[in-house]
N, C-alpha and C positions, 0 to 999 in steps of 0.2 A: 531401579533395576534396568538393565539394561535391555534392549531388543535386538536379541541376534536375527540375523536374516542367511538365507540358502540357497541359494540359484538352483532352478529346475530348467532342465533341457528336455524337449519332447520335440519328435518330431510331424512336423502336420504336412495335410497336401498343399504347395505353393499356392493355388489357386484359392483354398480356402481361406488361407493366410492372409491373404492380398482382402477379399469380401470382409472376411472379421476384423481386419484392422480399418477397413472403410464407414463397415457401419458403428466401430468403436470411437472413430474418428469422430461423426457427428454426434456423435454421443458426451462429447465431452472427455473420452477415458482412452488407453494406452491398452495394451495386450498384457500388461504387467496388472497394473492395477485392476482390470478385469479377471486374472487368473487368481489373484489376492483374496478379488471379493467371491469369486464360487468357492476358493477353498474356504474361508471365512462361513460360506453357505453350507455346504458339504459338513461342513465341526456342528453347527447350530441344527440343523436338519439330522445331525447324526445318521447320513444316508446322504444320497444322491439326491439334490435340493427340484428333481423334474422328473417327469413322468417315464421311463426306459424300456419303451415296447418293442417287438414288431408290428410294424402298420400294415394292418389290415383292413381290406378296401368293404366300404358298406354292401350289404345286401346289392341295393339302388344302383351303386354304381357298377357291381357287376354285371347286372341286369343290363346297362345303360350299352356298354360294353359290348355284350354279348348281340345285343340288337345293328349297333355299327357295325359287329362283324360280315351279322347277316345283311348288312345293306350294300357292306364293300363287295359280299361274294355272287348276292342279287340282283344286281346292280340295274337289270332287264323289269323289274318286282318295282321300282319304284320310280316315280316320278324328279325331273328333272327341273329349274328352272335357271332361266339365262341372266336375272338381275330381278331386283325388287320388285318392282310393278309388278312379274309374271307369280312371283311366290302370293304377293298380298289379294293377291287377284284370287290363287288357288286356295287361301285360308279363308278368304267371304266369301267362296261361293256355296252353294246348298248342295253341292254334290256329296 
């Protein structure tokens, strides 16, 4: 039996383009044969073969965040130093 094939046109951002063909590059594989094998994935997975959320930032890091904020806008609040020695200095001492 024979294997018909179909050419598929999509359009992607140039910059992405250039990245996915880079790391497809050292990979051994083409943009072709990569779109092959997720549709290949896609049929076997009967679905989308990865996870398709919106990311959403932990707890932790909004916290984290939120803290930078307050350091960018207190800037007077907290402590300064000019190069290593003066940080490692302010992390051993007992104050």
């Amino acid at each position: 039996m024979e294997n018909l094939t179909s050419a598929i046109s999509v359009q992607v951002d140039a910059n992405d383009k250039e990245v996915a063909n880079s790391i497809l590059k050292k990979l051994g594989l083409n943009m072709s044969t990569y779109v092959n094998m997720a549709i290949k994935q896609l049929i076997n997975k009967d679905g989308v073969p990865f996870e398709v959320v919106n990311p959403k930032p932990s707890k932790e890091l909004l916290e984290a965040l939120e803290e930078v904020e307050e350091m960018i806008h207190n800037k007077e609040k907290y402590p300064r130093y000019n190069n290593w020695e003066e940080l490692k200095g302010a992390l051993l001492s007992d104050d």
